[in-house]
Each structure stands twice: as C-alpha cells, then as structure tokens.
N, C-alpha and C positions, 0 to 999 in steps of 0.2 A: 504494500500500500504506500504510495507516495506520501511525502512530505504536504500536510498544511501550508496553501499560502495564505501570509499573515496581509490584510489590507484590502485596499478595492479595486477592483476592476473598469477601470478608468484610463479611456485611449484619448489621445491629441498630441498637442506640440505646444508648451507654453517656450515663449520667448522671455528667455531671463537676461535682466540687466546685472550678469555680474561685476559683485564688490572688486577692487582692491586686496592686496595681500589676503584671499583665499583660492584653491585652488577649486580647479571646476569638480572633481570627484566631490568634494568637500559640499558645492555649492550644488551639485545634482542629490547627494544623500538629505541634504535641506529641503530642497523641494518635495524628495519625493515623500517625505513627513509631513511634509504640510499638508498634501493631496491624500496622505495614506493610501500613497498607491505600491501595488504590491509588485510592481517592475518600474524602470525606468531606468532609461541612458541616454548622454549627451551626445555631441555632434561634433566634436572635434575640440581638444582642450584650448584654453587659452591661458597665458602665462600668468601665474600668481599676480606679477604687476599689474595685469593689465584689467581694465572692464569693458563692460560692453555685450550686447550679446550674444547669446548662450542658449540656439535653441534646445531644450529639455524633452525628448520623449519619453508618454505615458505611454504603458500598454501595450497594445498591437502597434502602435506607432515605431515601437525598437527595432522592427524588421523594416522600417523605413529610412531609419536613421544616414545610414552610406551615402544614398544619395545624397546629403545633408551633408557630411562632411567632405563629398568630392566635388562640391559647388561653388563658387564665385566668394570671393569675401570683402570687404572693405573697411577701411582700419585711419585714423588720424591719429597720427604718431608726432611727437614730440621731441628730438636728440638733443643731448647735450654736447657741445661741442669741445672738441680740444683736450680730451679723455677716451680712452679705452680702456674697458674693461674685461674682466675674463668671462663674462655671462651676456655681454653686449648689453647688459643693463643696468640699472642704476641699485640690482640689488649683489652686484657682485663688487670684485674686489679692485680697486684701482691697478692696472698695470701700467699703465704708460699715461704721461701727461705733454702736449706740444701746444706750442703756440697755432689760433686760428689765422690765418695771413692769406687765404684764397680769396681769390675776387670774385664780382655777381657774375663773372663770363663763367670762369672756372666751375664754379657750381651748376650753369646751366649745362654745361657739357657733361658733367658730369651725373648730373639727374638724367641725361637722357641716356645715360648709356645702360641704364637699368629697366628703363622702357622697353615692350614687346618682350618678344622670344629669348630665354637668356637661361644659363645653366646658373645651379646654386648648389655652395656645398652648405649643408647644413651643421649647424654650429653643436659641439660637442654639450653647451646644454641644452642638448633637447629630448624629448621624451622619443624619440627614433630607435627603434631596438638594435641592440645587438647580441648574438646569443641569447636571448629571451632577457635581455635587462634593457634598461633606457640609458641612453650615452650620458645623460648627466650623472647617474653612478659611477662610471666610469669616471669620468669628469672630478669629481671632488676627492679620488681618491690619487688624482696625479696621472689618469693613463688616458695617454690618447688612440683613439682607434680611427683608421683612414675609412675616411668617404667617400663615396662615388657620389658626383657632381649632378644635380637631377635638375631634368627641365622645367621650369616655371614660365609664367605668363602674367608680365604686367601690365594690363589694361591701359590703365593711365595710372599718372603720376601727377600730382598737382603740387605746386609752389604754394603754400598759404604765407610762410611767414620766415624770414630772419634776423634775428635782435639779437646782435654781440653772440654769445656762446651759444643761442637757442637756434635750430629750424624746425620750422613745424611742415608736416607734409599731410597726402592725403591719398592713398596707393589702394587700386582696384587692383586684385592679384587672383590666380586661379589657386588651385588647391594646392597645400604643401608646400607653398610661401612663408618664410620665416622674415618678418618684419626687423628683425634684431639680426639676422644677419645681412639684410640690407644697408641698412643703419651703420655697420661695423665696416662692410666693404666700402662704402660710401666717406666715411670715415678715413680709412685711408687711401682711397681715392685721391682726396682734400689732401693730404699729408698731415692731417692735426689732430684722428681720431676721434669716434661719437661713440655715442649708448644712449640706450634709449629711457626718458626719465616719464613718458607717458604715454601709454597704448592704449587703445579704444574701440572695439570694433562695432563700426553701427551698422552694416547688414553682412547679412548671410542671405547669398541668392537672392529672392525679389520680398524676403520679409518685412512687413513695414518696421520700422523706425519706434514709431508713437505704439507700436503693442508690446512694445519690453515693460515685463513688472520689476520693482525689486524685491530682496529678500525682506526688506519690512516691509512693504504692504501687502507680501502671500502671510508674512507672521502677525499683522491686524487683522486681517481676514479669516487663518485661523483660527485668533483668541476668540473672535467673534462668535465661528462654528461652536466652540468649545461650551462657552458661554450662556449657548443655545440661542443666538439673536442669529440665525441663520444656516442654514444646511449647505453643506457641501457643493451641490448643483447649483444653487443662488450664487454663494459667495466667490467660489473657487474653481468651481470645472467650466463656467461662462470666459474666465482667463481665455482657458484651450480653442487653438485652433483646431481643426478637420485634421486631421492624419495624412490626409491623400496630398496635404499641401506640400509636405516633403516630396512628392516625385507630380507636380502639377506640370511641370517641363514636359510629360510623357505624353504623347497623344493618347485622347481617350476612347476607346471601345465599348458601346452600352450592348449587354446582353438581356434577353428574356429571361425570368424567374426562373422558368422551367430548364433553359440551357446554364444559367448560371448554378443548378442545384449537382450538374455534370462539375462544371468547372471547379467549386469547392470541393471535390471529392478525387480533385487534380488531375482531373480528367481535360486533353485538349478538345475542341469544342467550337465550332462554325460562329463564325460575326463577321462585320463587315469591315474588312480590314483592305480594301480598296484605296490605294494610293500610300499604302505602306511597303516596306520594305522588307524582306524575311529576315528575322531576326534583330527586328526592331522590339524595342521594348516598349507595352502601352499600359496605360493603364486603365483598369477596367472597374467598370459599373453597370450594376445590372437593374433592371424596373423603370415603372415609370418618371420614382423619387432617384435612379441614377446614383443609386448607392455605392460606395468605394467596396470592392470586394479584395482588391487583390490588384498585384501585376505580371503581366504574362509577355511573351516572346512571341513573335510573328514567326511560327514553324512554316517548313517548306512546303507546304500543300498547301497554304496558306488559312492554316487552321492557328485557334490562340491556345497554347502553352502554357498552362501555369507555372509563376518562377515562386514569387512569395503569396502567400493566404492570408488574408485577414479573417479570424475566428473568432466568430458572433458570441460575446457574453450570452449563455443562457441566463434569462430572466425565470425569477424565481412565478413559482405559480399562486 
C-alpha cells in the first residue's frame, strides 16, 4: 500500500516574486505550505541574490514545468564596476580590484559583442552538475573543473544607465544564460572588472509582470484561511494560473469526449492536425469547455500521440 499524501490536490502556476538572500528550493517549500499542496516544483532556480520571478508549479502543473525552464527570460541587472569577484557577485569574495578608465565608445562595443548568437562558459558557481554534485561544491572547496563553452542567445541588450562605478542593463536571453557570467566577461572586457550587486528577473516567456505575488501576501492570505475569514479557493488558489499556460506556445488540438477518453488511457487517436508537422508537439483539449488534457506529438500517420497526461483529481462523492 503506498505512502499517504499529506495536503491538497491543487494544479496551476502561481508567479512568485522572489525575496533576496533566499534560495528558490527555500522559496518553493514556502509556497507550497501556504497552498498545502501536496506537490510542487519550480522552473529554473535563481541566484540567492537575486529577485524577481519565480514561476511555482502546483500539481499536474510539475509535468509542465520544462517547458518553463527552456523559455525566454529577462532580467535588469545592476554591476559594480572596477571589482571582480570569485562568484561574479557581490556575495563572494573580492579578488581583484582596477581602476574604471573605458570610454562610452568602448563600452558600446563592447555590449555589442554579447548580443545575438554567442558561446558561454559557465561560471564554476553555479548549480550545473558534475558527477551528480553542483560546480559551486566544487567551487568552495578550491577545485576547478573545465567547461565546455554552450551556446546562448541574447535577444537584446539595452543600455539603461552608467554613474561612476554603477551600469545598469537590461538582457533578453534564451535559456541557460548566466547573467553573472556576462557581467564578469564584460568586466574584463572593460579591463576594470564587475559583479553583479542587483538581479531581477521580470518575465519568464510571455508571463505578465503585475501577477507576481510575494511571500507576504501568500503568508496574509494564509493567516486569513487559518483564521477562518476565508477558504483556500477564495483567498489562494484565484493566485493560480491555468496549467496549460506553461506550454500555451504549442498549437492546440480540441478533441471529442469520446476520442479524448482513448487518448487519457495513452492511447494515439484521430484530430485534426492539418497544417502540422509530424512530430510536432500540441497541445491538447478536449469538449466543448476545451479543456487542457495533456500534450501529444504529431505521429507519422498523422494521428496524436500522447507524450504527458494530465490526471483529473477524482472529486469526492
């Protein structure tokens, strides 16, 4: 007999505005107390330093997540100038200190050369495995381990600001972008070295902006529940987004109840998948309410595939 799970059965994507000096595992175990939900994982960490959001998946949502962390990001950063550190941040240790003496030309060539298509090694603090450990273990205990250089992609690059030691930027990047190693290269670039003293990230893919909560107002919300001046689905699960928003990218395929009841049970299964390609991936909703069921692969007979399920809380009787 399996194991009890403890909490509720509660699927979406709340968008959290993580704090400062916590880490997102830290800030995912927070929310998912406040929801009492009995699963939930995030969408790609971000650095103790840094805030910003954090979308949170509840539920069936977890099998969505991926997409979420292989998606577009955008981040306004902060460097100090004229320092280098060993963490590329302002939480590590001073190594080198130079004078700033580059001109606005230099720096403009210099920001561009980080624009578009461009290889990046990733900086030994970072949570990248190796041997099943994260390089920053490595890292504080003295050892360096070599990197292979991996492609990134930087949308844009915007100039917002430089005042004496400070630049501020504002970098649309693809996945697997390490802002602090930007920052670092960039750094010595210039020849005066930076770190980064403020990270922010304000979207992930097309998430709005204005629907980030923080952790105090999920933790007034639940004193409230607690309190009894309001239930869970009033106060707290109205947060959540739709599940399906994590892969809304995917074209969608609506199927009949009746062909959908094949497809839950993983079975591949006839729709109309007319001007797709085989082995594309859709996503799929079935009835006339076009409900998120799952997403599937355009097989070569041109039939749909199921890849992931979404599995309907049974409602009590």
């Amino acid at each position: 007999m399996g194991r009890r799970r403890s909490g509720r059965d509660i699927d979406g994507v709340l968008l959290l505005d993580k704090p400062t000096d916590i880490s997102s595992n830290d800030a995912l175990q927070k929310v998912r107390r406040f929801f009492n939900a009995n699963k939930a994982g995030h969408t790609g960490a971000l650095d103790p330093l840094a805030t910003g959001m954090l979308p949170i998946c509840l539920g069936e949502a977890t099998k969505f997540s991926q997409f979420l962390l292989d998606s577009d990001k955008r981040y306004r950063v902060i460097a100090r100038l004229g320092q280098r550190t060993d963490t590329s941040d302002s939480h590590g240790e001073i190594i080198c200190e130079r004078e700033v003496k580059f001109t606005a030309k230099q720096l403009d060539g210099a920001l561009e050369h980080f624009r578009g298509d461009t290889l990046q090694i990733p900086s030994m603090y970072s949570a990248l495995k190796h041997q099943g450990r994260p390089l920053y273990e490595y890292a504080r205990k003295g050892i360096t381990i070599e990197r292979e250089a991996r492609p990134i992609t930087v949308y844009e690059l915007q100039f917002i600001r430089w005042d004496n030691n400070e630049l501020e930027l504002e970098i649309h990047c693809s996945k697997g972008t390490y802002i602090r190693t930007i920052i670092d290269d960039l750094g010595e670039m210039l020849g005066c070295g930076a770190h980064v003293t403020y990270l922010r990230r304000v979207q992930v893919a097309n998430y709005p902006y204005d629907r980030m909560v923080s952790l105090e107002q999920l933790a007034a919300l639940r004193a409230k529940v607690d309190a009894g001046e309001g239930s869970f689905e009033a106060l707290l699960d109205s947060l959540l987004l739709p599940m399906d928003t994590a892969v809304v990218h995917f074209p969608a395929v609506n199927i009949t109840e009746d062909t959908a009841a094949y497809f839950k049970q993983g079975q591949p299964v006839c729709g109309n998948v007319q001007g797709l390609a085989q082995g594309e991936m859709i996503r799929v909703t079935s009835g006339t309410e076009q409900r998120f069921i799952g997403i599937a692969l355009v097989s070569e007979d041109g039939r749909i595939a199921p890849k992931r399920l979404v599995v309907e809380n049974e409602q009590p009787a």
